[in-house]
ZAPALUM-439347 format. One record per residue: residue in one letter; x, y, z of N, C-alpha, C in turn. Coordinates in steps of 0.1 Angstrom, whole numbers, plus 2048, in hexadecimal, padded with zeros to 3 digits. Each point is the difference from the previous one (the first is absolute). Layout:
<sites>
AXYZXYZXYZ
...
</sites>
This chain:
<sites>
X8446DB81280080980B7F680B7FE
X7F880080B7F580B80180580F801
X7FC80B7F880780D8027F880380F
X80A80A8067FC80480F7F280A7FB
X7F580080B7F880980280480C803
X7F680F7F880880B8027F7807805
X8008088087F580E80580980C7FB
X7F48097F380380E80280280880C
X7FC80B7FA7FE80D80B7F8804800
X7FC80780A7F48088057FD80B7F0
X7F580A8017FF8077F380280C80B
X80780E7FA80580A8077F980C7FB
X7F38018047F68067F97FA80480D
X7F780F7FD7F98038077F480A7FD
X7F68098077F68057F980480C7F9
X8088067FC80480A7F680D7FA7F6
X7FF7F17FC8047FC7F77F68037ED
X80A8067FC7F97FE7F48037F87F5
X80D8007FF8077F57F78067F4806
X7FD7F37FD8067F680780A7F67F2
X8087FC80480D7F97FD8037F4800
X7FB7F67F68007F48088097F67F5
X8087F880B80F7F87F67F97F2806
X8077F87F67FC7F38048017F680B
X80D8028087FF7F980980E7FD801
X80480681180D80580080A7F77FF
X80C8027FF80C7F57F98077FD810
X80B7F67FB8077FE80A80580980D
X80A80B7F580580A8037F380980E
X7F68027F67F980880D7FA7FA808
X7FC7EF8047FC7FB80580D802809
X8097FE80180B7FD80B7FF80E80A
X7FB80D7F780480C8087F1806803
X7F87F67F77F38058097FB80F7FA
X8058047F47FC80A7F97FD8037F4
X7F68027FC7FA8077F480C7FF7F2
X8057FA7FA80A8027F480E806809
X8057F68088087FC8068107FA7FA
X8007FC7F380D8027FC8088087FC
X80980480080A80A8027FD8047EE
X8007F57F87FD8067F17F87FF7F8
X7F480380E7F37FD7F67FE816803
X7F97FF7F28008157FA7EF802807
X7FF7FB8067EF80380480281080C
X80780180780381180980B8057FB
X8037FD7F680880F7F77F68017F6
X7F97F87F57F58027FC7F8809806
X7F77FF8067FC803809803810806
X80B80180480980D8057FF80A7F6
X8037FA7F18028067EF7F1807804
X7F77F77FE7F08077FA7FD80B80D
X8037FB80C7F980880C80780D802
X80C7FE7F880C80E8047FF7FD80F
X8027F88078057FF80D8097F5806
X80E8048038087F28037FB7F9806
X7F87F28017FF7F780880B7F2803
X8087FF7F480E7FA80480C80880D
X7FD8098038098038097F77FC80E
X7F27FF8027FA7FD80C8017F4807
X8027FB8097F97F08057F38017FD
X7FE7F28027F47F87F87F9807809
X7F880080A7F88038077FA80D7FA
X80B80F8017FF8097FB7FF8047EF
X8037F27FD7FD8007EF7EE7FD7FE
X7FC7FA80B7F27FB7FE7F680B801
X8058038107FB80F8067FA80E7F1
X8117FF7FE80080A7F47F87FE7F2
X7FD7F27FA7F77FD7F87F08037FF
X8017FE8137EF8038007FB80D806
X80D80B7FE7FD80C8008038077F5
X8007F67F57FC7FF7F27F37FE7F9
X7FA7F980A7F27F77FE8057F47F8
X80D7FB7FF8007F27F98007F780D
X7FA7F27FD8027F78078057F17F6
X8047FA80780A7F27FD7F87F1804
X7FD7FA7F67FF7F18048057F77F3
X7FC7F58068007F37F47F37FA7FB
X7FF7FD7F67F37F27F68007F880C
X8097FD7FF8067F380C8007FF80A
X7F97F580C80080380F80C7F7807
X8007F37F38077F48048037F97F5
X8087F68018037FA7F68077F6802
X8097F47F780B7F980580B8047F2
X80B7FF8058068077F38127FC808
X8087FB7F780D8008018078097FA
X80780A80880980B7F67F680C7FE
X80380C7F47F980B8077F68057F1
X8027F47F47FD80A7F37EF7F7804
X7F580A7F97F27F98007FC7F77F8
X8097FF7F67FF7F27FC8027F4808
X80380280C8027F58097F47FA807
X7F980E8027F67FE80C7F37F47F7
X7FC7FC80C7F87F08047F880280B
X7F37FE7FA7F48018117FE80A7FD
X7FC80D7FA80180D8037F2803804
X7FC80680C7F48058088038107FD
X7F38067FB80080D7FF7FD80980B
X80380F8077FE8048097EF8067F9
X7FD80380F7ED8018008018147FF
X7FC8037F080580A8007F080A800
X7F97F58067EE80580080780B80B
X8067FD80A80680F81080380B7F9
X8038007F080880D7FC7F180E801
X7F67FC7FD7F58057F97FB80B814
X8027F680C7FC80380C812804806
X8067FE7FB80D80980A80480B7F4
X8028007F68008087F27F980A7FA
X7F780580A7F38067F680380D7F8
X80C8037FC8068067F58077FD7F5
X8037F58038077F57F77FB8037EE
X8078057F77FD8007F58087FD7F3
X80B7FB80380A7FA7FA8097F6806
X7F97F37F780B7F280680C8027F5
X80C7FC80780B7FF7F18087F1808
X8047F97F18057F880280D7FF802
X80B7FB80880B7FF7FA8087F37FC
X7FC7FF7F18057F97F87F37F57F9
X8057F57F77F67F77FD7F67F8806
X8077F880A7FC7F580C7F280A802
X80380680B7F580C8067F78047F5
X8078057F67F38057F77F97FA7FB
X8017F38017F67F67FA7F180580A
X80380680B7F28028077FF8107FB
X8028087F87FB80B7FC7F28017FB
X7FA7F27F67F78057FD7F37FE80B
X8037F980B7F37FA80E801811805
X80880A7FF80480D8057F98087F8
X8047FF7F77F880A7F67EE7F97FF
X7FE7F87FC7F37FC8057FA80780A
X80880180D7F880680980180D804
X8028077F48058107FC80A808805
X8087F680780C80380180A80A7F0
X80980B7FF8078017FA8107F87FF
X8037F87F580B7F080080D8047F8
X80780380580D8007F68097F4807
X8047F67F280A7F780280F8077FA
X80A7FF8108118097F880A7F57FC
X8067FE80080A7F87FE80A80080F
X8037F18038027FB80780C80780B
X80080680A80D80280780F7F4802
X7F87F97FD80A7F480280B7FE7FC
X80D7FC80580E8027F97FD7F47F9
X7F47F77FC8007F57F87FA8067F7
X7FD80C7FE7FA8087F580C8097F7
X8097FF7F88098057FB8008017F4
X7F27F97FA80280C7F17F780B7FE
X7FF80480B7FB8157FD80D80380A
X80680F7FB80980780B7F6807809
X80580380A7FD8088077FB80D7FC
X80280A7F97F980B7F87F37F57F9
X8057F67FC7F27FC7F77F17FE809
X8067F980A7F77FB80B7FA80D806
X8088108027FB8088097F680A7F6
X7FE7FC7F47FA8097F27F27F4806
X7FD7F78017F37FA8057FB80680C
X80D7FC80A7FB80280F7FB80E806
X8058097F87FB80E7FF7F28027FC
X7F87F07FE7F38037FC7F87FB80F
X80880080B7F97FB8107FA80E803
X80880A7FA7F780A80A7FC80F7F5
X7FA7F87F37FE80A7F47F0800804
</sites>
């Protein structure tokens, strides 16, 4: 059996982005709801909420996005597509990278990529090459369970050092 063909999401970036966020390529869970770290227990917007001091778990998604990029963070994936059964990246098959040459012409403040988690940071160092500043954090993923939550937010507090 062939795993089904997958389409990411769009990148949620715009020209007063300066830090961008990029996870590998979204799971079941947020594919069905069509949003950015879409399962109910994945720590990516309480993370998130922790470093920014601003609740973004109490917002709708829309208004969580809004509020990120009056942050200057913006959100994408490594990943444009893929085939993949189930939601961990060890799954995924076929993987096409998104064309991240647009970051440099819609981005032109852009000065820190960070990864979230391993999958993704495998492209830290094509980022840093192109003088980008790269921090790889540990993974939001509820498949990520040996850092606690304090452990994971002592890195992620390095998105906006």
């Amino acid at each position: 059996m062939t795993p089904p063909a997958l389409t990411g999401f769009a990148p949620v970036i715009d020209a007063q982005t300066r830090v961008l966020i990029l996870g590998s390529f979204p799971g079941v869970a947020s594919l069905a709801v069509q949003q950015y770290y879409g399962h109910p227990r994945n720590q990516f917007w309480a993370l998130l909420s922790a470093v920014l001091d601003d609740d973004l778990v109490k917002l709708d998604y829309d208004e969580r996005l809004a509020r990120l990029q009056t942050h200057r963070i913006g959100l994408w994936d490594v990943i444009a597509g893929c085939e993949r059964v189930g939601s961990l990246d060890s799954a995924i098959r076929n993987p096409q990278a998104n064309q991240f040459a647009i970051l440099r012409q819609r981005c032109p403040q852009l000065a820190r990529v960070c990864f979230n988690g391993k999958t993704s940071g495998k492209f830290a160092p094509q980022f840093t090459a192109a003088g980008f500043d790269t921090l790889v954090l540990p993974s939001s993923s509820p498949a990520n369970a040996q850092a606690t939550f304090a452990q994971k937010l002592l890195l992620w507090r390095g998105i906006i050092a």
